[in-house]
TIMARLO-452199 format. One record per residue: residue in one letter; x, y, z of N, C-alpha, C in turn. Coordinates in steps of 0.02 Angstrom, whole numbers, plus 50000, padded with zeros to 5 digits. Example, Ala and Ser with C-alpha at 12.3 -4.5 7.8 and 13.67 -1.06 7.14 Angstrom:
# residues 2
REC rest   npx   npy   npz  capx  capy  capz   cpx   cpy   cpz
REC    a 50660 49716 50390 50615 49775 50390 50660 49835 50390
REC    s 50642 49888 50354 50684 49947 50357 50645 50002 50394
//
This chain:
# residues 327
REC rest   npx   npy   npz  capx  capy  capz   cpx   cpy   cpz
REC    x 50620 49245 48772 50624 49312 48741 50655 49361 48790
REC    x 50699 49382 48775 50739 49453 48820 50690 49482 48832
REC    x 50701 49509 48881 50632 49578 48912 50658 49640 48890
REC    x 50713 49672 48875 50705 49717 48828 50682 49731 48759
REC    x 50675 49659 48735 50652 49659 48679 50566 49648 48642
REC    x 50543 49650 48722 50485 49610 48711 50427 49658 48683
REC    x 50440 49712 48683 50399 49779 48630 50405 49758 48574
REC    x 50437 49753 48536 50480 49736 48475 50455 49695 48430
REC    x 50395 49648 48480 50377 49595 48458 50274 49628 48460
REC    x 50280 49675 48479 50199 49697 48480 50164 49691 48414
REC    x 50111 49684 48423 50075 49693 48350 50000 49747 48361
REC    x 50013 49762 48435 49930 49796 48444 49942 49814 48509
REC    x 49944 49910 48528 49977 49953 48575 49891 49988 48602
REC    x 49881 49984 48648 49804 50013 48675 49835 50072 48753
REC    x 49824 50132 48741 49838 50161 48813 49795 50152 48862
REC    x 49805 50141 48909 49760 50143 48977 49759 50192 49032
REC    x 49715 50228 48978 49697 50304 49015 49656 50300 49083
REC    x 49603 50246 49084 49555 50241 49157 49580 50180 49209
REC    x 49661 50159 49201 49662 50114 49242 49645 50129 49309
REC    x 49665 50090 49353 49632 50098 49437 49711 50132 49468
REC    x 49763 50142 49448 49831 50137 49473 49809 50244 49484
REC    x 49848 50248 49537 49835 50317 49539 49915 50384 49557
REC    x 50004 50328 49528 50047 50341 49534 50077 50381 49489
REC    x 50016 50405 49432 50039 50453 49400 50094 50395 49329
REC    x 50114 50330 49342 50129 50311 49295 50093 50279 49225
REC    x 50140 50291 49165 50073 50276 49107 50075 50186 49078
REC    x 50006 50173 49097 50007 50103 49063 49973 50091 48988
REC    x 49986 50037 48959 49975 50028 48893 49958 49948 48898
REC    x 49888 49918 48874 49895 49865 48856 49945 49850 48778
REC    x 49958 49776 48790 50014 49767 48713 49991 49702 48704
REC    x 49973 49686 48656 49965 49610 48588 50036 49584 48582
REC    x 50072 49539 48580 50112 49515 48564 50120 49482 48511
REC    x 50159 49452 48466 50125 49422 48389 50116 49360 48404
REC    x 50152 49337 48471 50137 49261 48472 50058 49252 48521
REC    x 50030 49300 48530 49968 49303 48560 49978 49323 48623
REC    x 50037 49336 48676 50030 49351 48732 49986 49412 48732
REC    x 49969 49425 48798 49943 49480 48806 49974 49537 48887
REC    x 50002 49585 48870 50029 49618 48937 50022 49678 48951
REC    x 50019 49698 49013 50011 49765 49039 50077 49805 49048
REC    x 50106 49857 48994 50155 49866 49022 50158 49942 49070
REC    x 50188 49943 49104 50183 50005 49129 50254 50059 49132
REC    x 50266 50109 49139 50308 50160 49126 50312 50212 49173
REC    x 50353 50213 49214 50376 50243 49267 50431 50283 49289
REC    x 50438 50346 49320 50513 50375 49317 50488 50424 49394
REC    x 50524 50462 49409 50494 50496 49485 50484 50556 49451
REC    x 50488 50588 49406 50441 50648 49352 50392 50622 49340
REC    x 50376 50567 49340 50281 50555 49328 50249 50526 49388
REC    x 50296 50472 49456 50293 50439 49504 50289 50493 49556
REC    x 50250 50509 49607 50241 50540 49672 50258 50505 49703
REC    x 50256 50432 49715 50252 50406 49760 50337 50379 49758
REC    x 50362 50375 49707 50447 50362 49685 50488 50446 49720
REC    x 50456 50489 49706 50471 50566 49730 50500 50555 49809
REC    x 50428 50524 49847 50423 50526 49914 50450 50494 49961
REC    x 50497 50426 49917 50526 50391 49933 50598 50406 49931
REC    x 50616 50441 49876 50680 50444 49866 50700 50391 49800
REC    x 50645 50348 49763 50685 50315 49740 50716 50357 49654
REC    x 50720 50306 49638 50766 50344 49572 50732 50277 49511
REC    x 50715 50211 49521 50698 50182 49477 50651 50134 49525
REC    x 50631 50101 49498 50539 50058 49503 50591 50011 49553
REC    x 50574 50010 49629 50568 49965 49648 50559 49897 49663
REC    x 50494 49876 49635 50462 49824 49601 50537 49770 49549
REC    x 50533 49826 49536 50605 49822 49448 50659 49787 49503
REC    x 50698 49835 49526 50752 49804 49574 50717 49748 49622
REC    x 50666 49751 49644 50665 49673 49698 50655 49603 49609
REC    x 50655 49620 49583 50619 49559 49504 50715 49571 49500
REC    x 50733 49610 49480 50789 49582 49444 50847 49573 49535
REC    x 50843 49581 49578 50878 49534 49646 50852 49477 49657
REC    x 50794 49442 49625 50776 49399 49634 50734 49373 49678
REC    x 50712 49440 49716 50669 49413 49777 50620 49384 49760
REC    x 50568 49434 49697 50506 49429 49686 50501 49335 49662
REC    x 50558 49309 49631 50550 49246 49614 50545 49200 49677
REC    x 50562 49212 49717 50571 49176 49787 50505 49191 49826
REC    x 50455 49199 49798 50387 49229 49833 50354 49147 49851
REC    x 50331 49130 49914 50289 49064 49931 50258 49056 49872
REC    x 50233 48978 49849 50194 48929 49814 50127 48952 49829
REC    x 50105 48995 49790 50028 49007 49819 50016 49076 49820
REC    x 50080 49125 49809 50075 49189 49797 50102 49214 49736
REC    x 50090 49251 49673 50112 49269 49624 50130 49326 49617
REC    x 50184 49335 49564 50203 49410 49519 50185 49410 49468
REC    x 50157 49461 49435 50135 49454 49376 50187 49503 49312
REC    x 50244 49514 49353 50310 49534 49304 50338 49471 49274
REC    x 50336 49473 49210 50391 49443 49155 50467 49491 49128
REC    x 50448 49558 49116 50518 49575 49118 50506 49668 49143
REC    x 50570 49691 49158 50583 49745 49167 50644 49786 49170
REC    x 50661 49836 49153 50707 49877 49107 50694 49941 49098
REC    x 50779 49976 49095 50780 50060 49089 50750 50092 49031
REC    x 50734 50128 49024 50733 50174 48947 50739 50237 48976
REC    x 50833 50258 48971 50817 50331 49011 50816 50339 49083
REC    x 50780 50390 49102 50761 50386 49171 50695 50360 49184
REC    x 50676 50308 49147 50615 50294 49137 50609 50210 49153
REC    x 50562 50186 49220 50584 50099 49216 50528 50091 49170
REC    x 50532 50007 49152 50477 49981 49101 50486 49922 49124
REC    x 50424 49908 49165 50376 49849 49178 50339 49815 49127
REC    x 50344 49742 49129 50301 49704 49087 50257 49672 49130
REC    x 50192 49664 49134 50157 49620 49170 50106 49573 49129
REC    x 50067 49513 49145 50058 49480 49139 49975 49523 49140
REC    x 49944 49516 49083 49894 49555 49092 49843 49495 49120
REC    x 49808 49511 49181 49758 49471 49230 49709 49508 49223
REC    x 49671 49550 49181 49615 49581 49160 49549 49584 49234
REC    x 49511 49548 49216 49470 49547 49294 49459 49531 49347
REC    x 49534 49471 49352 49562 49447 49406 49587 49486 49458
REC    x 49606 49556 49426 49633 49604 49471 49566 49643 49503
REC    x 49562 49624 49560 49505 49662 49612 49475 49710 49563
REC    x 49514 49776 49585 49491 49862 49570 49452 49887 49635
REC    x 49442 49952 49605 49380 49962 49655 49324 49959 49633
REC    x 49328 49915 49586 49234 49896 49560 49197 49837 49608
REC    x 49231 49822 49659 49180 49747 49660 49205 49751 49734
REC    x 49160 49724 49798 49167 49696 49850 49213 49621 49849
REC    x 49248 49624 49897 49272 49560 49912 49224 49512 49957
REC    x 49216 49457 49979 49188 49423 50027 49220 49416 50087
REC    x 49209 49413 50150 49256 49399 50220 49305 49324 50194
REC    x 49268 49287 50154 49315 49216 50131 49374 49230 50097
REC    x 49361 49286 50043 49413 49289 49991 49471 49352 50046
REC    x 49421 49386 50081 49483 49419 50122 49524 49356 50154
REC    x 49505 49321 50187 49561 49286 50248 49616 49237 50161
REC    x 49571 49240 50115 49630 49205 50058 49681 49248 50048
REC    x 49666 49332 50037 49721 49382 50027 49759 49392 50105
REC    x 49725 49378 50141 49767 49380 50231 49828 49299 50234
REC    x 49798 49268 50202 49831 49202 50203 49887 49200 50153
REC    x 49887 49239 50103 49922 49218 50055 49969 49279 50075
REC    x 49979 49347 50120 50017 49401 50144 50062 49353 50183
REC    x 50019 49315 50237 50057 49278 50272 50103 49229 50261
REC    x 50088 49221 50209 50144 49156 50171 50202 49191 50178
REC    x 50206 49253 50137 50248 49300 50121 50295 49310 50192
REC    x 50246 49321 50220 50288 49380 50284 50307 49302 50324
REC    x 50289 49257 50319 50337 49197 50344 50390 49159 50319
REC    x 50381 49176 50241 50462 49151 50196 50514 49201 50228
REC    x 50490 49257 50245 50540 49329 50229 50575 49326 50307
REC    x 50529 49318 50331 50534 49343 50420 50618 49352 50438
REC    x 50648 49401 50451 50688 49413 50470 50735 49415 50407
REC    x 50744 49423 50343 50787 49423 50283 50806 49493 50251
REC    x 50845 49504 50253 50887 49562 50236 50898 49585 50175
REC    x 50853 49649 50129 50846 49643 50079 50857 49713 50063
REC    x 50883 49729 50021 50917 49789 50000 50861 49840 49960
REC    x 50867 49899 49981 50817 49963 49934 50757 49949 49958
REC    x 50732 49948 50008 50658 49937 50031 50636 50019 50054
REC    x 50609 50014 50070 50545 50093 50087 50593 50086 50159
REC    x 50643 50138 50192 50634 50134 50264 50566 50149 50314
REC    x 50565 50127 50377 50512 50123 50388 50474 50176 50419
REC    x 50534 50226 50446 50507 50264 50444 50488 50330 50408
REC    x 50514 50320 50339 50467 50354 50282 50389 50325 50262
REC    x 50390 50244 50270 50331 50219 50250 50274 50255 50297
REC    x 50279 50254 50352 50250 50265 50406 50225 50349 50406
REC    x 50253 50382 50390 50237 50473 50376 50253 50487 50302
REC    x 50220 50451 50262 50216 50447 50176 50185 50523 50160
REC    x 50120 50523 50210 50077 50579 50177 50097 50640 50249
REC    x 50149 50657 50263 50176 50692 50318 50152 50759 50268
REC    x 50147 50828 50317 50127 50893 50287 50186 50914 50237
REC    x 50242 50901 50278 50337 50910 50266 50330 50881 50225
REC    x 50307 50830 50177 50341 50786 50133 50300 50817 50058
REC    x 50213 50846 50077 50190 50875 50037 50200 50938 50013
REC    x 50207 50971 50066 50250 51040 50036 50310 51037 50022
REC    x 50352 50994 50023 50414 50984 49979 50397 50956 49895
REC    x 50362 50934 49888 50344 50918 49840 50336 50985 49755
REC    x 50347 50962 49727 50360 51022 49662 50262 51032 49655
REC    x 50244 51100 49619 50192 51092 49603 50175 51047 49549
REC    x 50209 51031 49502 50204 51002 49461 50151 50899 49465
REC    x 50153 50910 49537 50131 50819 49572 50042 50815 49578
REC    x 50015 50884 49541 49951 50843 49546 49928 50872 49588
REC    x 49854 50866 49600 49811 50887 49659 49811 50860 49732
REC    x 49852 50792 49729 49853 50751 49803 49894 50799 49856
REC    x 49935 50848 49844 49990 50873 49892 49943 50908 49931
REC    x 49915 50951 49897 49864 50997 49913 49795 50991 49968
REC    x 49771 50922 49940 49721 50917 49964 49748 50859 50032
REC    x 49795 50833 50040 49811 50812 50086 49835 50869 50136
REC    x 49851 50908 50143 49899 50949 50186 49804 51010 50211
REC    x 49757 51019 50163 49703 51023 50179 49669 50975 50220
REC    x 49685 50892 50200 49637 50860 50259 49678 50860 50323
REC    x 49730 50867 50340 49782 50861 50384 49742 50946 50444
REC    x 49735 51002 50402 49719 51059 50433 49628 51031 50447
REC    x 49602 50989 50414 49534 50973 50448 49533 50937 50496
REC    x 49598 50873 50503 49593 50840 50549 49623 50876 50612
REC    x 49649 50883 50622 49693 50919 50680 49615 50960 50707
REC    x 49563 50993 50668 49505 51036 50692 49447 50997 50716
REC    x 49444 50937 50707 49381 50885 50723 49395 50832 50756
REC    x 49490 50815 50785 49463 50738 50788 49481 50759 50869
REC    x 49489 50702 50906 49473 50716 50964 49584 50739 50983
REC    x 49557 50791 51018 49625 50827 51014 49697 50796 51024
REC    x 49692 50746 51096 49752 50711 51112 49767 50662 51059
REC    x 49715 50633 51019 49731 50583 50971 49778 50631 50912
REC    x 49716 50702 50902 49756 50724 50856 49839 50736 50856
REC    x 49839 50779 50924 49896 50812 50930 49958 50750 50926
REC    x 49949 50683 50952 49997 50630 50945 49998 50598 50878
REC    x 49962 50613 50828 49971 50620 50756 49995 50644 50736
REC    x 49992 50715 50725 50012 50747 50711 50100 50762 50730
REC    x 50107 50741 50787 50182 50741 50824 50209 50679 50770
REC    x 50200 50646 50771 50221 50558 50750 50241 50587 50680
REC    x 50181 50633 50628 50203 50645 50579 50267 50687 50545
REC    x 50280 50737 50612 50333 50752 50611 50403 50744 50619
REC    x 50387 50691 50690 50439 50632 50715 50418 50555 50697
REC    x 50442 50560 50637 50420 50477 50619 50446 50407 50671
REC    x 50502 50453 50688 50531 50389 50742 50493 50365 50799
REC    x 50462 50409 50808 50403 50406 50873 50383 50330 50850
REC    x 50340 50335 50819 50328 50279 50789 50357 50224 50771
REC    x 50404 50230 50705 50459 50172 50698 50509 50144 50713
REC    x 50521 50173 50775 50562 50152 50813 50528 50104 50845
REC    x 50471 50096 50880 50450 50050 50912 50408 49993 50867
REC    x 50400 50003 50808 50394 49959 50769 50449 49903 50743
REC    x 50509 49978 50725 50546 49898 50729 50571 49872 50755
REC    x 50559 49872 50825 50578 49827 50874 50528 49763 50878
REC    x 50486 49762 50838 50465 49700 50836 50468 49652 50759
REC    x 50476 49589 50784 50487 49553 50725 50471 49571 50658
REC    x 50509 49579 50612 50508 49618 50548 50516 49571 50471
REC    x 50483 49570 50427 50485 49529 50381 50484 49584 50312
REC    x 50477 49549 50269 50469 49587 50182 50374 49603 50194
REC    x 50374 49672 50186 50287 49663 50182 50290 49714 50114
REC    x 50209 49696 50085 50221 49732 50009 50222 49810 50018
REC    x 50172 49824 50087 50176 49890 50075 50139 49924 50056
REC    x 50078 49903 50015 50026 49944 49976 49963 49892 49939
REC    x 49960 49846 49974 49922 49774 49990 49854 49815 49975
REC    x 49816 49874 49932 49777 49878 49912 49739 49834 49857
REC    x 49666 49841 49870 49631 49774 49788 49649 49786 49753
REC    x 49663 49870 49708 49681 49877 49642 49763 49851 49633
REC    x 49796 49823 49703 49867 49775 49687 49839 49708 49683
REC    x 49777 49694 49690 49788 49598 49729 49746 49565 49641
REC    x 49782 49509 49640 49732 49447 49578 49713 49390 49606
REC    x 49656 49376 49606 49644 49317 49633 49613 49255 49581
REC    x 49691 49226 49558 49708 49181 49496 49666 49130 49537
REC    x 49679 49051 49474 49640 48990 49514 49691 48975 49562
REC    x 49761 48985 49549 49779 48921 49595 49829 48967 49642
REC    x 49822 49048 49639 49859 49092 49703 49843 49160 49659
REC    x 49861 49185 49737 49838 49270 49748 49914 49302 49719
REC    x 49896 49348 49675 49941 49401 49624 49924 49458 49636
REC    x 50009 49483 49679 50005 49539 49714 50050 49585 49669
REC    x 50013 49647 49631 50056 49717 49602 50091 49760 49639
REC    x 50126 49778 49616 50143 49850 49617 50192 49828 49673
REC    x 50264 49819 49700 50268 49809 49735 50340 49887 49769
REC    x 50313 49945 49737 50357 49995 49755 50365 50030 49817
REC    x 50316 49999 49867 50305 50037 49929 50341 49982 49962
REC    x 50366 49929 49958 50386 49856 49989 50439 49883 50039
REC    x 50417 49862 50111 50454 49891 50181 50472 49831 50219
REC    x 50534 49838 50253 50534 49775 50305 50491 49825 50387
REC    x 50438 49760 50398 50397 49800 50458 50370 49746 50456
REC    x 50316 49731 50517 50292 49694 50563 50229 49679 50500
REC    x 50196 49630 50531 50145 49590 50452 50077 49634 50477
REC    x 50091 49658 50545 50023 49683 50580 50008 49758 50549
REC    x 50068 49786 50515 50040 49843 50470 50046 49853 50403
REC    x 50058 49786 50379 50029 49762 50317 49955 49769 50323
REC    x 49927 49729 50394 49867 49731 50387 49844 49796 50409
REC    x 49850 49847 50436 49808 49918 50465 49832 49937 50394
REC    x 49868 49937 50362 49873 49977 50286 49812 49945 50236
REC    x 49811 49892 50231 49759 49849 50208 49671 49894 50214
REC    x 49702 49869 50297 49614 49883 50329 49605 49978 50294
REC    x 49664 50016 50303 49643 50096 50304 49585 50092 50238
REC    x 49616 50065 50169 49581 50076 50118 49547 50042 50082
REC    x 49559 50006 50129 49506 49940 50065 49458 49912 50126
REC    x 49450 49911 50184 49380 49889 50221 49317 49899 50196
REC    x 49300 49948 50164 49227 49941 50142 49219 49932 50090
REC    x 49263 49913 50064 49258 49853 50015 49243 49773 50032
REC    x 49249 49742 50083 49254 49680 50121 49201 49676 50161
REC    x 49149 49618 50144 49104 49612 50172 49106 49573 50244
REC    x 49142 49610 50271 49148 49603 50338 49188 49680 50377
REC    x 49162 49667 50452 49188 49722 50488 49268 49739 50511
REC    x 49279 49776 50520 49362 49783 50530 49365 49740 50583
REC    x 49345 49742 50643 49360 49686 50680 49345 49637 50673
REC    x 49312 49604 50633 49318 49526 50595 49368 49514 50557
REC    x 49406 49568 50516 49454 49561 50488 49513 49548 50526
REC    x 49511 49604 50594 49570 49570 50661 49539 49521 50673
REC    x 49495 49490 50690 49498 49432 50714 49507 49358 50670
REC    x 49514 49389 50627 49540 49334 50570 49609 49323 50544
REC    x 49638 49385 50576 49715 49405 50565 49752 49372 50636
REC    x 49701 49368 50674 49746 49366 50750 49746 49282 50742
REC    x 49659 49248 50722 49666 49173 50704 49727 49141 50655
REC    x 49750 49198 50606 49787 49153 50557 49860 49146 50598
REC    x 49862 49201 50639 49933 49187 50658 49942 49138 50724
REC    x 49884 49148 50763 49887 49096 50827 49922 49108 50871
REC    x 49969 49070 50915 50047 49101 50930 50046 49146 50927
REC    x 50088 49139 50876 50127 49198 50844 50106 49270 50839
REC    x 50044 49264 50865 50027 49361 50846 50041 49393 50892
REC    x 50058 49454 50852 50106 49510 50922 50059 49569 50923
REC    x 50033 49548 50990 49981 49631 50994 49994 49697 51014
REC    x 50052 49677 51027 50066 49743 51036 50089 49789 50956
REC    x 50124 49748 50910 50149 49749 50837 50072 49801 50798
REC    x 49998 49755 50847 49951 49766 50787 49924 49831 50838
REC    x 49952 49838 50875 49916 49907 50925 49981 49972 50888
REC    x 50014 49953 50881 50062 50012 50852 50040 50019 50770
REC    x 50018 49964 50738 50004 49977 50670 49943 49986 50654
REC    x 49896 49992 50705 49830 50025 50689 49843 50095 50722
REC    x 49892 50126 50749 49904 50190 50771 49933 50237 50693
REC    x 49988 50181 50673 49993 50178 50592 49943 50203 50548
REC    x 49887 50179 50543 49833 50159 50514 49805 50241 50506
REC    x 49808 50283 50562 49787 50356 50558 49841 50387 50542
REC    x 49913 50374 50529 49946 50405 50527 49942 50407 50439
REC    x 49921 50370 50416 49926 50367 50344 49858 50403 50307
REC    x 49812 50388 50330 49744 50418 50290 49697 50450 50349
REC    x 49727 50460 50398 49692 50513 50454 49658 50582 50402
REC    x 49689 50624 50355 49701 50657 50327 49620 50650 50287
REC    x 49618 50605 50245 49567 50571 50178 49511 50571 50217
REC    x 49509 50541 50281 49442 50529 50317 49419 50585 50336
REC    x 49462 50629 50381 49443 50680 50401 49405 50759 50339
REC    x 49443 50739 50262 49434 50775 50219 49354 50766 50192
REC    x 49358 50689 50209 49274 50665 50148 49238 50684 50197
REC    x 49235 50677 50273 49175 50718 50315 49176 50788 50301
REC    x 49203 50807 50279 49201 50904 50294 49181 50925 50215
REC    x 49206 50885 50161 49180 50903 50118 49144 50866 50055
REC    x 49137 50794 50074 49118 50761 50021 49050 50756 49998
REC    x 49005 50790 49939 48958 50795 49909 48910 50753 49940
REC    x 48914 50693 49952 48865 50651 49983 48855 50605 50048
REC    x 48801 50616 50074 48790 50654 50160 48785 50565 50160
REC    x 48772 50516 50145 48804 50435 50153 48861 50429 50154
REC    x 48913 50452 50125 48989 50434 50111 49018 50483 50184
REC    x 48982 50545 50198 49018 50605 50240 49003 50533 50319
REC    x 48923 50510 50321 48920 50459 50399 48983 50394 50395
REC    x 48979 50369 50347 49010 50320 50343 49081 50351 50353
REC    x 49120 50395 50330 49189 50405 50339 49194 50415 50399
REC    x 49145 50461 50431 49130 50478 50513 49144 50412 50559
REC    x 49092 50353 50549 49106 50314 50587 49200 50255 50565
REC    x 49197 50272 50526 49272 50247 50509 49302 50277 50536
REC    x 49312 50329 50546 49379 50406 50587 49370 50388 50662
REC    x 49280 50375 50677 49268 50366 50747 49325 50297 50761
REC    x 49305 50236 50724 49317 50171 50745 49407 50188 50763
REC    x 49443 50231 50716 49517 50217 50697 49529 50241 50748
REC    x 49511 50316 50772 49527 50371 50840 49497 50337 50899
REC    x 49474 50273 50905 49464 50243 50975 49538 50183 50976
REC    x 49536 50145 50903 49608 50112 50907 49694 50176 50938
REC    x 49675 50226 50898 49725 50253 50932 49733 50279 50997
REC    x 49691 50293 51040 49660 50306 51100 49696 50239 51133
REC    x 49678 50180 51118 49705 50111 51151 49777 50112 51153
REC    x 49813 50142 51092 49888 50125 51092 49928 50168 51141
REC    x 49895 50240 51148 49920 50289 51170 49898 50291 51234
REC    x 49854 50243 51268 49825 50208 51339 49898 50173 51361
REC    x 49938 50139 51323 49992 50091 51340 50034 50116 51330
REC    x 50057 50179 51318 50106 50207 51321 50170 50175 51258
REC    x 50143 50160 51215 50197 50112 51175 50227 50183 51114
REC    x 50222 50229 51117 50263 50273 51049 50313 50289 51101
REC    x 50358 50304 51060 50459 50321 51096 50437 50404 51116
REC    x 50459 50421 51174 50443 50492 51179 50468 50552 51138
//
């Protein structure tokens, strides 16, 4: 069946007003008459923030599926696109609807099923390692996504995130420990600080946004969404992007999670790669942590973010011990 045509063939259209996706794009479950069942989704950078921030102009995801990458993904890792296509300035994703296979943020993972989603990244970032792939996130936009500059450029029209980020940004800079801050805060302005010395180390296809509400964990491989943030960068900040938002979700500690990251690679792991991408790691949601202590309704969630901000601002403390950001 053509993938432009595959609406055409619906018999039963449901919107999905409470999905977990938070890009501002609109999804719809769809019936097919021959019984499939799919998630489609609908995307353009007038409804996409995160397409805005990038620069792109159409679904990413869309262009790596129709270059062919996404088909070339390791035996053991899945896409759950069947087709995708313009309408307008508007892309249209078809996916493969995986209903409760897809994490969310309803449910803990186990430390087991993490090292399966760490194992099955790694597949990835070892087909790719070193492959040259066109329209990716540069890296150093990925890296200062939620920069102050990038939110006040932003139209009002994007929602409450601009706002309240560029607010946790003015809380953090007031609470965290100053030298950490102030070299945050620099990095966010000079992204190169940072990505420059990132990509000087071995660089592969990473998805980029390796959150649960992206991952499925089918019987026979892990089905990774959304793939619009997809950057060539080191696999070690795949994982500090990982760890920023989804650790307490994983019934295990962040450093069990490095130490399960450093086991899968053996060799091969570059510590210095994972000392620059847990410096990463604050550069992206420094902002969120610092916001839920100062103002979040409940005095459990305000300790817990506390000791998360603590744990991240001692990793960055270590990187900025070694002198590894470009002056």
């Amino acid at each position: 069946m053509n993938a432009a045509t595959l609406l055409g063939h619906a018999v039963e259209r449901m919107p999905l007003s409470g999905h977990d996706g938070r890009s501002g794009a609109r999804l719809e479950r769809v019936l097919l008459d021959d019984g499939t069942q799919l998630v489609v989704k609908r995307t353009s950078p007038t409804l996409d923030l995160v397409m805005r921030l990038t620069g792109a102009t159409e679904s990413r995801e869309s262009a790596l599926w129709h270059a062919g990458v996404l088909d070339e993904l390791p035996a053991g890792v899945g896409c759950a696109l069947v087709g995708a296509w313009r309408e307008g300035d508007d892309t249209v994703l078809a996916m493969r609807d995986l209903g409760d296979m897809v994490v969310g943020w309803s449910r803990r993972i186990s430390r087991e099923e993490c090292r399966r989603l760490l194992a099955a990244a790694t597949l990835v970032h070892r087909g790719f390692e070193g492959a040259s792939i066109d329209g990716l996130v540069p890296l150093a936009v990925r890296v200062s996504l939620f920069a102050p500059w990038r939110m006040r450029a932003v139209d009002r029209n994007a929602g409450p995130l601009p706002a309240l980020v560029l607010r946790g940004w003015e809380r953090f800079a007031g609470t965290a420990d100053p030298a950490v801050a102030a070299a945050v805060l620099d990095v966010l302005e000079r992204p190169e600080r940072l990505a420059g010395p990132l990509s000087r180390r071995p660089a592969t296809l990473i998805h980029g946004d390796l959150w649960l509400v992206n991952v499925a964990f089918e019987a026979n491989q892990v089905t990774l969404l959304d793939w619009d943030l997809a950057t060539s960068g080191s696999p070690a900040l795949e994982l500090a992007l990982f760890l920023d938002g989804n650790s307490s979700q994983v019934a295990a500690t962040k450093d069990e999670i490095l130490d399960d990251f450093r086991t899968i690679w053996g060799d091969e792991h570059d510590e210095t790669a994972l000392r620059l991408a847990l410096f990463a790691g604050l550069v992206e949601l420094g902002w969120n942590k610092a916001l839920d202590i100062a103002e979040h309704p409940d005095r459990a969630v305000r300790a817990r973010e506390q000791a998360d901000l603590d744990w991240w601002i001692d990793q960055a403390r270590q990187t900025l011990a070694l002198g590894l950001l470009d002056p």
